[in-house]
N, C-alpha and C positions, 0 to 999 in steps of 0.2 A: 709561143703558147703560154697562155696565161694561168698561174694556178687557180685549183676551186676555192672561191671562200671556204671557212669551215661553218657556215651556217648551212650551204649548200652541200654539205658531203653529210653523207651518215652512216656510224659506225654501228652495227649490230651489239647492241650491251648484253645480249644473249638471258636476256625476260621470258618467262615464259607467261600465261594468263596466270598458272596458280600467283605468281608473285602480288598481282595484282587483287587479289580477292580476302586481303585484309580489312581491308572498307569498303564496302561497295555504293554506292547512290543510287536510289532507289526509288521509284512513286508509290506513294505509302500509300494502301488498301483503305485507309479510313478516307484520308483527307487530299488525298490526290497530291499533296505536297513532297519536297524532297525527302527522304528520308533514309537509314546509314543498315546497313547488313555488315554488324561485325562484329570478330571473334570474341568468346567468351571467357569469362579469369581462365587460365591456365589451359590453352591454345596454342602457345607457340611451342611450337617442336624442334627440329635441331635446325632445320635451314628456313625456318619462319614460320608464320602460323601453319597448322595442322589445318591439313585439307578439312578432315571429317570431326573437326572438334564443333561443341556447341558454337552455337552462331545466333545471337541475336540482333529481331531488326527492332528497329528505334526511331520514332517518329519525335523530334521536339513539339511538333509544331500542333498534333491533336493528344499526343501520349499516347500511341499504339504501342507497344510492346509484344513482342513474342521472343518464344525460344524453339529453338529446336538443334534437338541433339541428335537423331537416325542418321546411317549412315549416307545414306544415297546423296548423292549429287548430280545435278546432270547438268553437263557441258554443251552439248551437244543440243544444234537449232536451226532448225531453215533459217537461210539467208532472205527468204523474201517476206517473215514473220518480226515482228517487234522480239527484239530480245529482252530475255530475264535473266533473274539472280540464280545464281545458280543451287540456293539453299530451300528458298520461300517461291520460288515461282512468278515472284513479283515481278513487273515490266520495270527496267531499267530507266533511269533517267539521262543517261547521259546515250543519247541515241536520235536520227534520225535519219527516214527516208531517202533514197538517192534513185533515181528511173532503174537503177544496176540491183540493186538491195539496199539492204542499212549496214551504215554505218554506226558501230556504239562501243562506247567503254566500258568497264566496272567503274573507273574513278580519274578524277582528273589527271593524274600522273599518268596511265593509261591512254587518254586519250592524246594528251600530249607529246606520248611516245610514237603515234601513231599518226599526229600533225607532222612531226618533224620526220618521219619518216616517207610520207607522202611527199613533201617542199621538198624532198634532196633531188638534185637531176644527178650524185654521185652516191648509190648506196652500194657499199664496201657488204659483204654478206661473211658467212664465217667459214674460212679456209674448208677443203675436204682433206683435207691429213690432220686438223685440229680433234682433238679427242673432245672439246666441250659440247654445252648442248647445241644441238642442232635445227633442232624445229622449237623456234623458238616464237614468240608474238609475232612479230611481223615476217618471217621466215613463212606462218600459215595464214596470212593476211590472203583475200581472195583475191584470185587474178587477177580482176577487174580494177579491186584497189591499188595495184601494183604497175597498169599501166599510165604512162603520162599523157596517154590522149583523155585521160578521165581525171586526170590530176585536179585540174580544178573544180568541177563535179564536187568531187570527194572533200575538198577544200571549204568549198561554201557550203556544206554539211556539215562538217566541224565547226564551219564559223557560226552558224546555226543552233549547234547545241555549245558553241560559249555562251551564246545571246543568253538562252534559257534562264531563267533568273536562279540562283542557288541558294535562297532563303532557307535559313535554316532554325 
């Protein structure tokens, strides 16, 4: 029996989405272009930015600017809808269709966790006597993402929104 490579194994780093929602990539409301949702001066909190701190989005490329400080957020989103930010409401850029639903990130680091968690045919998940977090990113990744008869599917969707051009 032969070992897995370690490209081919993956280790659960135990991420949750908030982790990711430092930066987010965005299509800007003005100009259809890329553009960034993120934290505002004095946001970071004790284990990273503050969920409900100001948050502004930022367009280089027409100079849209907004702020907003209210509390709400909303996480939560049909899978068969384009996903948003979870601040501005705006459609995400890093996202694309699959016949299953979409697939999408907040930010390349994000999506990337979620390439190589798809590529492993060895994914290690996290112990049930482990006290850490538990439902973590890919931990509530949907079913569908999760099996390998869809693996490549999901693959050439990601490879899809690398293509996207990230002009900024």
């Amino acid at each position: 029996m032969s070992p897995i490579s370690p490209h081919r194994r993956f280790r659960d780093p135990r991420c949750t989405k908030y982790d990711f929602l430092a930066s987010v990539l965005v299509r800007c409301p003005g100009c259809e272009k890329v553009a960034h949702v993120v934290a505002g001066p004095g946001a970071a909190g004790v284990h990273g930015p503050d969920l409900f701190a100001l948050r502004r989005l930022v367009c280089p490329n027409c100079g849209v600017a907004k702020e907003r400080s209210r509390a709400g957020v909303v996480l939560h989103r049909d899978r068969h809808e384009p996903a948003t930010d979870p601040y501005f409401g705006v459609r995400l850029w890093l996202q694309s269709e699959t016949r299953h639903g979409w697939v999408w990130a907040y930010s390349l680091e994000h999506l990337d966790l979620i390439k190589r968690f798809v590529q492993a045919s060895l994914r290690e998940g996290i112990p049930w006597h482990d006290h850490g977090r538990k439902m973590t990113v890919v931990a509530r990744l949907p079913a569908w993402m999760q099996q390998a008869k869809n693996r490549d599917e999901v693959l050439r969707a990601i490879a899809r929104i690398h293509a996207s051009p990230l002009r900024t």
